[in-house]
N, C-alpha and C positions, 0 to 999 in steps of 0.2 A: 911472529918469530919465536917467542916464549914457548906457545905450542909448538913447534917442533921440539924445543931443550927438554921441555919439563912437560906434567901434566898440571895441568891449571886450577884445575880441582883439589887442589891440595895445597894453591898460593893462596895467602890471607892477605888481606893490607892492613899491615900495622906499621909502612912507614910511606912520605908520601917525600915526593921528589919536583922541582921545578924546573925545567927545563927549555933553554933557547938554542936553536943552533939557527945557522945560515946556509948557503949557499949562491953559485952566482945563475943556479937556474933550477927547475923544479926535479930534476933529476940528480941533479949535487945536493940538495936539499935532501931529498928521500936517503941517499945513502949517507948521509951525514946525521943523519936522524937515528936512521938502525946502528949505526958506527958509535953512535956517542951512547944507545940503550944497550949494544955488545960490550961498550967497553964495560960500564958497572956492573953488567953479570961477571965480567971475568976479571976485573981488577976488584969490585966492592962486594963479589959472590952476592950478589941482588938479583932479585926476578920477579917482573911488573907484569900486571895483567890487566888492569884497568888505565885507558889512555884518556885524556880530556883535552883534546885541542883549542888552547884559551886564544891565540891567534894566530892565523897564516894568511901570508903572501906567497907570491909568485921566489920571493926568496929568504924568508926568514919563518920560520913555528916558533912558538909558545907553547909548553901542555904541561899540565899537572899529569903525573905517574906514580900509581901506587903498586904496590908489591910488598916482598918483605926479605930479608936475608934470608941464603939457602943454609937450611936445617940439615943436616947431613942423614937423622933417623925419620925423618918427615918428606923431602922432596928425593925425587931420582930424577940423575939428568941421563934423558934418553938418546939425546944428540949434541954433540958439540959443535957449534956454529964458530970456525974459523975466521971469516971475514965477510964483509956484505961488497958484492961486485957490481961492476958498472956490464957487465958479459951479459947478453941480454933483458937489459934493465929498459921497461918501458911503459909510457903514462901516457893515458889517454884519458879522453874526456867525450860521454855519451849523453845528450841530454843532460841532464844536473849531476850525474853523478863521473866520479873518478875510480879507474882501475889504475892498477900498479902490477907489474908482474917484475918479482928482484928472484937473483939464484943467489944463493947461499955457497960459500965455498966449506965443504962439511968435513 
């Protein structure tokens, strides 16, 4: 999601963040997750680029997030993310790994 806003290459991490949300299933989960890292870009002018998933279930993450405040002479925001939707939001699971596919309302 950061890559779309910003270029990444130009976020440092000089602050780090801890972070729980819930949900009551893996898809209330995901957009509760982008929803709560939207809100601190847009209420805290923050932007993370490195994620650490310290624990998840079927309804609850944990992750440590680092980033750093947006600079105004140092970062450019290339896209403004509105809201994260449930409008074809979908999770699937291949062998061990997981996709996600979310639309962004821009």
């Amino acid at each position: 999601m950061f890559d779309i806003i910003t270029d990444l290459s130009r976020v440092d991490n000089t602050i780090e963040y801890n972070l729980e949300v819930s949900g009551i299933d893996r898809e209330q989960l995901l957009v509760n997750w982008l929803t709560e890292l939207l809100y601190l870009h847009d209420v805290k002018t923050l932007l993370f680029k490195d994620f650490c998933i310290t624990d998840m279930r079927d309804n609850q993450l944990q992750a440590t997030i680092h980033g750093e405040s947006f600079i105004g002479n140092k970062h450019v925001i290339n896209t403004e993310i509105k809201a994260v939707t449930y409008h074809g939001l979908s999770i699937t699971q291949k062998d061990h790994q997981w996709k996600a596919r979310v639309i962004f309302d821009l």
